[in-house]
Each structure stands twice: as C-alpha cells, then as structure tokens.
C-alpha positions in Angstrom: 6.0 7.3 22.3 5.3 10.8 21.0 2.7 12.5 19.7 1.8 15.7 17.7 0.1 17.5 20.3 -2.0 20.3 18.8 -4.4 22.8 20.5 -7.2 23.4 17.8 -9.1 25.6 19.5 -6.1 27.4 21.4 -5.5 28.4 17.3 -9.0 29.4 16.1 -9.8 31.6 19.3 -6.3 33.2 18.4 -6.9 33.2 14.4 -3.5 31.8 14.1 -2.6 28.9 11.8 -0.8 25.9 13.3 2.4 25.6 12.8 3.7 23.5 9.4 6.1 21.0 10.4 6.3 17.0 9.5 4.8 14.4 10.9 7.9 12.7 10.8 9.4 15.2 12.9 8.3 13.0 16.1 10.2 10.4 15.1 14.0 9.0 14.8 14.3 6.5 12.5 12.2 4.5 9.9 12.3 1.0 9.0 9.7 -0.9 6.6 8.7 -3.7 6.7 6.4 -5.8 3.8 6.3 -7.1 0.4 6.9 -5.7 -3.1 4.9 -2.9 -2.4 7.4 -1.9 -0.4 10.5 -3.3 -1.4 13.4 -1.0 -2.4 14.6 -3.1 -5.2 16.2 -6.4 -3.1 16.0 -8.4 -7.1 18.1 -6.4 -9.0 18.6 -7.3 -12.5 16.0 -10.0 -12.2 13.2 -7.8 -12.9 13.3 -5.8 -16.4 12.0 -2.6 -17.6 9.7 -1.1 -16.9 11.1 -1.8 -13.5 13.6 0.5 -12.2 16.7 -1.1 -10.1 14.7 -4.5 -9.0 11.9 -2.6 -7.9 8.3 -3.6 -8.8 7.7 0.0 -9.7 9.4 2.4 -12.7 10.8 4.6 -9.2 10.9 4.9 -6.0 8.4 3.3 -4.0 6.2 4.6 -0.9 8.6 3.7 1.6 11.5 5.0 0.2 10.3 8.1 0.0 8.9 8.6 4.0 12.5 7.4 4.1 13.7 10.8 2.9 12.3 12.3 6.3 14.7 10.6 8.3 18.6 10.3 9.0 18.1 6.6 10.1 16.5 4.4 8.2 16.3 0.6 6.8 14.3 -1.1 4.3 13.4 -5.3 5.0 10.5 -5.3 2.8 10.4 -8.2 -0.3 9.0 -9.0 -2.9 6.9 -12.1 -2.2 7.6 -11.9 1.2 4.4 -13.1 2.9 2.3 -12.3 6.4 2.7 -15.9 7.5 5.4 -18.6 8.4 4.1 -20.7 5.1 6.1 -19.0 1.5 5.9 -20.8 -1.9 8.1 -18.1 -3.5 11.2 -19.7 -5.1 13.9 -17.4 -4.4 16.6 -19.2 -6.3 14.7 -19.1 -9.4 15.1 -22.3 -10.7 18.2 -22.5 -9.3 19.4 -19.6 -11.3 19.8 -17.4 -7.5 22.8 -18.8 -4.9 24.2 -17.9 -1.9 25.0 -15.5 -0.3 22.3 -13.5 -2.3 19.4 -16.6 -1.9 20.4 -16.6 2.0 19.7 -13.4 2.0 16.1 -13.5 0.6 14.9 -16.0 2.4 16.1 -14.4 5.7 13.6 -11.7 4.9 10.5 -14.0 2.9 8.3 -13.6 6.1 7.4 -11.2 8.2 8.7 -13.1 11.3 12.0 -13.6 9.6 11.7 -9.4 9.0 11.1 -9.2 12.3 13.9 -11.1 13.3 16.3 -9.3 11.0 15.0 -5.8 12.3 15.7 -6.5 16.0 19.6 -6.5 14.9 19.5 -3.4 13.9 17.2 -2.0 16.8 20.4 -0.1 18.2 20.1 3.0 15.6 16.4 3.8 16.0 16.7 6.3 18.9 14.2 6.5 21.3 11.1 6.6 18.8 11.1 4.3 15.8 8.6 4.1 13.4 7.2 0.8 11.4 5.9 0.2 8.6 4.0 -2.5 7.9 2.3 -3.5 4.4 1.8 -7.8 4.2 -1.0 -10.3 3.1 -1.7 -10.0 -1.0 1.0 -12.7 -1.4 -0.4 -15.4 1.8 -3.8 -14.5 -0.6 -2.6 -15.1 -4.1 -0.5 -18.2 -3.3 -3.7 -19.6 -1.4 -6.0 -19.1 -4.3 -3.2 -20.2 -6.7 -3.4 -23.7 -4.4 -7.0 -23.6 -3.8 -6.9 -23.7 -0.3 -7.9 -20.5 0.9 -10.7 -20.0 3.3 -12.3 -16.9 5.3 -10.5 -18.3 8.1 -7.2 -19.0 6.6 -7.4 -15.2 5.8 -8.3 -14.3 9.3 -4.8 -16.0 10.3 -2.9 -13.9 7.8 -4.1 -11.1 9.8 -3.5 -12.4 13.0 0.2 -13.0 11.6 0.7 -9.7 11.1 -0.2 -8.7 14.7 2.2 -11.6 15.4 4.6 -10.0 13.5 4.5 -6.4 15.1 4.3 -8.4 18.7 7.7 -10.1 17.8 9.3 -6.4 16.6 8.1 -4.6 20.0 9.7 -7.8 21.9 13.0 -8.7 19.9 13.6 -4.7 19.6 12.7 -3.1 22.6 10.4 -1.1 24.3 10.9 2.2 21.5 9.2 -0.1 19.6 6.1 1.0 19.5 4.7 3.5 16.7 3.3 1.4 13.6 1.8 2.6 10.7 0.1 -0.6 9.0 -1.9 -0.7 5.7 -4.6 -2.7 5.3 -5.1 -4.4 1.3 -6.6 -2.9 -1.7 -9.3 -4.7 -3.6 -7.8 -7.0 -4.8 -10.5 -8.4 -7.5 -9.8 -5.0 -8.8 -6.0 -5.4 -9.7 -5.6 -6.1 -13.7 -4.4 -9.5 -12.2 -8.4 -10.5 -11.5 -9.9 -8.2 -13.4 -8.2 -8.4 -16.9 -9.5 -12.0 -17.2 -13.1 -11.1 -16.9 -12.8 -8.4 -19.2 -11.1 -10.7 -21.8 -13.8 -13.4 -21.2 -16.5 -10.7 -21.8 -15.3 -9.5 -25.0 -14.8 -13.4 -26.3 -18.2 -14.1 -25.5 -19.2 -10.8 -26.9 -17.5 -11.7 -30.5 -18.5 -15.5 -30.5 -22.1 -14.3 -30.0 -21.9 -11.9 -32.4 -20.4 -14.1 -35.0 -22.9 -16.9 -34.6 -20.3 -19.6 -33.2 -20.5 -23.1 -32.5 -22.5 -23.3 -29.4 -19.8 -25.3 -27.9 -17.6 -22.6 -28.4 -20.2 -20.4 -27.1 -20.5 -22.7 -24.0 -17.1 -22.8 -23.3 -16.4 -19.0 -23.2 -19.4 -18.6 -21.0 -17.6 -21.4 -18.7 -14.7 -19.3 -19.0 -16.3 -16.3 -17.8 -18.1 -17.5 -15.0 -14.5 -19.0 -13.5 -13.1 -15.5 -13.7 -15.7 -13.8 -12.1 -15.9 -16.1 -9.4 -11.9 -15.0 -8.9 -12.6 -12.0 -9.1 -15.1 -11.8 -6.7 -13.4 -14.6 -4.2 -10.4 -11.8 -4.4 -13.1 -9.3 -3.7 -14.1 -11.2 -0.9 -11.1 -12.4 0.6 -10.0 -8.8 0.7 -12.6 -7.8 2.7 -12.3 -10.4 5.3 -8.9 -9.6 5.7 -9.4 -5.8 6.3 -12.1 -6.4 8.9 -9.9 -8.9 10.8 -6.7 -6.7 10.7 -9.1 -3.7 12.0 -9.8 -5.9 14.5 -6.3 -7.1 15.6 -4.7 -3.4 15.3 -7.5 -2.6 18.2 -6.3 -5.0 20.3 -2.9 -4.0 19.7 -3.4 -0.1 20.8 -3.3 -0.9 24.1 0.5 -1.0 24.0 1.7 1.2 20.6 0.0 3.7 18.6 -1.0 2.0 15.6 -1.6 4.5 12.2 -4.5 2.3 10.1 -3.2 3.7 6.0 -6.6 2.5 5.0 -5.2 1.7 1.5 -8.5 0.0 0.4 -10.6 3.3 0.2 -7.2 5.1 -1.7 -7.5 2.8 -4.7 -10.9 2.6 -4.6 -11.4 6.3 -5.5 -7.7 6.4 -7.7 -9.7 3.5 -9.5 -12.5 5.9 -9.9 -10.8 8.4 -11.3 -7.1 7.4 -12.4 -6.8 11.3 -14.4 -6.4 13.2 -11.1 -2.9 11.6 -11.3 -2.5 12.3 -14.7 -3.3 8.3 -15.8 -4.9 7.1 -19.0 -5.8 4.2 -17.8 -6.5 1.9 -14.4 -7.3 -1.2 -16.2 -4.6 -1.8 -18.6 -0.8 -2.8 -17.1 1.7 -1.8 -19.2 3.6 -5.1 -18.9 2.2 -8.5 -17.9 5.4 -9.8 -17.1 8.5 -7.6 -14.8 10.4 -10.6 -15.2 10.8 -10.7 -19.4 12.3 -8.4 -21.6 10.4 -5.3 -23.2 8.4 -6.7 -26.2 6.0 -5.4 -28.6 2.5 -5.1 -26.5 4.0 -3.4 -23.4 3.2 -0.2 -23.3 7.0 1.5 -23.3 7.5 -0.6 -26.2 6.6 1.8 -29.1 8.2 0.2 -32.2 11.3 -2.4 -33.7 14.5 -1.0 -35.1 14.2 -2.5 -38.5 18.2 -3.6 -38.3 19.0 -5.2 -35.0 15.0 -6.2 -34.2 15.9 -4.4 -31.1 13.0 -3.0 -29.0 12.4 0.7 -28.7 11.6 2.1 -25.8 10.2 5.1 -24.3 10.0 3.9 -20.3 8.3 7.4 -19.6 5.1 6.1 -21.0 4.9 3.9 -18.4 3.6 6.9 -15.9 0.5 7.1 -17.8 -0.4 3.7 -16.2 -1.5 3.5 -13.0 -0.2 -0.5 -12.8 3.1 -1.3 -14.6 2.4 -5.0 -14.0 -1.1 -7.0 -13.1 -0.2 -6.0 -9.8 1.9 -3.3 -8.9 1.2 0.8 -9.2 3.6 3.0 -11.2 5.8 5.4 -9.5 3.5 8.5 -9.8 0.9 6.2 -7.3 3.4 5.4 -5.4 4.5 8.9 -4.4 1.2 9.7 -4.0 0.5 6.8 -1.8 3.4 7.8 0.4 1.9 11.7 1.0 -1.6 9.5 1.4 0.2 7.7 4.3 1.6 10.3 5.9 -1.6 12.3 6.3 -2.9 8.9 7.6 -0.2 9.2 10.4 -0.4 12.9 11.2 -4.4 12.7 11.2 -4.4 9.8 13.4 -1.1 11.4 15.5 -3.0 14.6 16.4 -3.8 14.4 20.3 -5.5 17.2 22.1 -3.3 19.9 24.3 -5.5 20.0 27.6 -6.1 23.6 27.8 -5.1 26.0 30.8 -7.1 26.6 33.8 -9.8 29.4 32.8 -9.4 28.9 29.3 -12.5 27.1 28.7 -14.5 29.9 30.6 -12.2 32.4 27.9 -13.4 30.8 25.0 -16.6 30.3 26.2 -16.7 34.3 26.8 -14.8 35.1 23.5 -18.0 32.9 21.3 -20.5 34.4 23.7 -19.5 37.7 22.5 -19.5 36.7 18.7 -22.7 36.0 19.2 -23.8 39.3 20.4 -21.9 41.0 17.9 -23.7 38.9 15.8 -27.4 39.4 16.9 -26.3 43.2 16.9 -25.1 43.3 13.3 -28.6 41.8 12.4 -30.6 44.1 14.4 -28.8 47.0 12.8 -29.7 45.5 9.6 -33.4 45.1 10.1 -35.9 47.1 8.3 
C-alpha cells in the first residue's frame, strides 16, 4: 500500500508550495467495479441517443476517465449490475440478447460475480491496484419495484459490498488493497422519484383550479400522497444505506485504505445549483427512456423533417441537462464527478512525513520569532 506522504508544515516553514503531481501517481493499475454509473458502454446498440456507445451517459463516464491516469486498466462495471447475489435484470431482453454476449452479462450482474471476473486478471495490476467501487441504487430500485424492501434489507446491501471488496482482496491477492468506494446519492431526488410528485402536484393544482369532480380531485390527491411516500421511502432508504456502508468501510480499514467519494453531499449541492456546470436544469431528464428511439419530447429532439417524419437531432443539447435519463447524469457531471473523486482520494491519501529530529524545536523557534517581529511592528506603530 502507498500513500502520498506530504510534510505540510515542512512546506509553510519553507514558503514553498508542494509539489503538483496526481494522485494516481501512487498507483499501477485501475479497475472499476459497479453499475451503470460506471459502466463503459457493455450494451451497445441497445441503448439509443442520447446515449453514446451503450453507455448510460452522452460520453465518457467517471471511471473512464480516472482510467486515463493509468497504463493498466479494466472496466467490470454494468448496467444493472447489483450489490447483492439476488438480480432481476433480464439481460437477454426478451430473449432478444444470446450467447456469448448474455453469458457475458450475467458473468458481471453482481458484484461477487465482478469480483470473480477481476481476480483473473489480477496478474497486470502491479504491486498497487486501485478499486473502484460504486453498487446499491439497483438492489434498492428492484426492492421498491417488489415491495419488499426494508431498513434491514438495505443494511445487507451494504454489507454485500464489503463482501464484495473481501472477496477482491482474497481471490486477487494481497496488492489488493486500495478502494475508493462511493456511497449513493439521494435517491428521492433523481427525476425517477421526484418527477412523479411534481406531476401529481401540478394535476391537483389544475383540477382544483378548474373546480373538478371531487372524485377526480380525490384521486389526484391519492395520487400524490403515493408519490411522495416514494419519494421519501427513496429518501430514506438512501440514508440507511450510507450510514451502514460508513459503517462497514470502518471496519474494513483495518486491512486496505478505503477512499469514502461521499457522492451523497456532491449531488446534493450540484442539485442546489446545477448552473455552476453550465445546466439549465436538475429536474427535467432529457429522455425518459435510453432504450427507445429519439422522439419529439426529448430534449435533443428539436423538430420533424417534414419528408421522411425523421427526427432531428441536436445530441449537444443534452449537456444542458444534468440527467439524460430519470436516472443517470450527463457527461459534463460525470467528468466532474471523476475530478470530485479524485480529490476524495488524494484528500483522504495525504499521510503526515514525521518530521526530523530538532525540527519541531526549528519551527517552534521560526513562529516564536514571527511573533516578535510581530509585537515589534505593532509597537513601532503605536502612537
């Protein structure tokens, strides 16, 4: 294991700035691990446009790009892959998917079969790998989708995930042992839970103010109460999960260094203020629907061609919005969310260079005397 040692106060006693040089730099090799957050574009074709290349983004996502800091590097993340044993995903898509290439997806649909693909390749990752690890928003939506989610059903997805990162520093060795892991946003937030409440709102809203049946009435209010219970079971559900990953990382340091990317509190304040990205909007997703074709009502979809009835498209627009689907962050997030991460890493990387025998008495002397000059200065300056 290696660290970024850095003597902070060897630098300010000598007014010198440290040293640039990338976090990365202390490692030899990458490999992520995680769902579509992270996932490289393992779907191909089956995901349309906005999407580029079967990835649930319109570019590169956050782990392709900490991949650019490395010589050696692999990619095991999927879409739908979940934290878990237990994955409802249906990888042949209605049969539509075969081998080789549905082989191939399952063998990565959990992170225990990740892990198990990883450890065949543990023979390139030099003597320092680093993980990635990014699971748990699909062991949540598929247990809310089945209604059988509870607080401590979420507190076993978590628990998976240290399962997960046990099986990697076991199957691949004892390099193994530098994971950067990121915990979940809000998920109530995503358009995915949030979108429904707004909708339900602004039906209510116009029945109300258009003196409706009260049945009608009834029934939107019905319809608004079940999305904001969603939305705030998401809420919730996210928060129980963050606390009890917190808590199995801790228990994990004592045999890797484990870098928390704390991706909760990043969308939380992106959320707040989607313009310091350049983003018109946080709310609205361009598309509902990756897997369909561009139609009129997604948001790179800015007219018809009046002969073939043709959609035209403009796929740029979709950087102005922060999700491109009810779920997943445009490109321009997810650079940002890698340069978010590494900070995370070199932040939590940073150990202290014990200093030299009489240094501390040097420093000490060195701020005794600022203070002297100090107290001079002011005395000089005295009326």
């Amino acid at each position: 294991m290696r660290k970024l040692l850095l003597s902070a106060a060897c630098f300010a006693a000598l007014g010198t700035a440290a040293p640039a040089a990338s976090v990365f730099d202390a490692f030899t090799s990458f490999y992520a691990t995680g769902d579509s957050l992270s996932d490289d574009g393992k779907l191909g074709d089956a995901l349309k446009a906005p999407s580029v290349d079967g990835r649930f983004s319109n570019g590169p996502v956050w782990t392709e790009i900490i991949a650019e800091n490395f010589a050696v590097d692999f990619n095991f993340a999927l879409g739908g892959a979940t934290a878990g044993d237990i994955n409802a995903t249906d990888y042949s898509a209605g049969g539509t998917v075969t081998d080789p290439q549905l082989s191939q997806l399952v063998s990565l649909s959990t992170f225990g079969n990740q892990a198990q693909v990883l450890s065949a390749f543990a023979g390139s990752s030099g003597d320092n790998p680093l993980v990635s690890v990014l699971f748990g928003a699909n062991d949540i939506f598929q247990g809310l989708t089945a209604g059988t989610l509870t607080p401590e059903g979420v507190r076993a997805v978590a628990a998976s995930i240290a399962d997960g990162i046990r099986d990697i520093q076991t199957l691949g060795g004892a390099q193994f042992d530098d994971f950067a892991v990121a915990n979940l946003p809000d998920i109530g937030a995503i358009p995915a839970f949030n979108l429904p409440v707004l909708a339900a709102q602004g039906e209510l809203a116009l029945l109300d103010a258009t003196d409706a049946p009260a049945d009608q009435v009834a029934a939107a209010q019905e319809a608004l109460n079940s999305a904001l219970a969603n939305q705030a079971a998401a809420s919730a559900l996210t928060s129980i999960f963050n606390g009890a990953l917190s808590t199995e990382l801790d228990a994990l340091r004592a045999d890797a260094s484990v870098y928390l990317i704390d991706q909760f509190t990043y969308f939380n304040d992106l959320l707040a203020d989607p313009s310091r990205l350049g983003l018109l909007t946080g709310t609205l997703p361009c598309t509902f629907n990756l897997r369909a074709d561009p139609a009129v009502g997604d948001c790179i979809v800015v007219g018809v061609n009046p002969v073939t009835g043709e959609p035209l498209v403009v796929e740029e627009i979709a950087d102005l919005f922060l999700f491109i689907d009810p779920v997943h962050p445009n490109r321009i997030v997810q650079a940002d969310f890698a340069e978010f991460a590494a900070g995370e890493i070199a932040r939590q990387s940073v150990s202290p260079v014990p200093l030299p025998a009489g240094m501390p008495l040097m420093l000490a002397g060195l701020a005794g005397f600022g203070v002297i000059a100090r107290r001079r200065k002011t005395a000089r300056a005295a009326p």
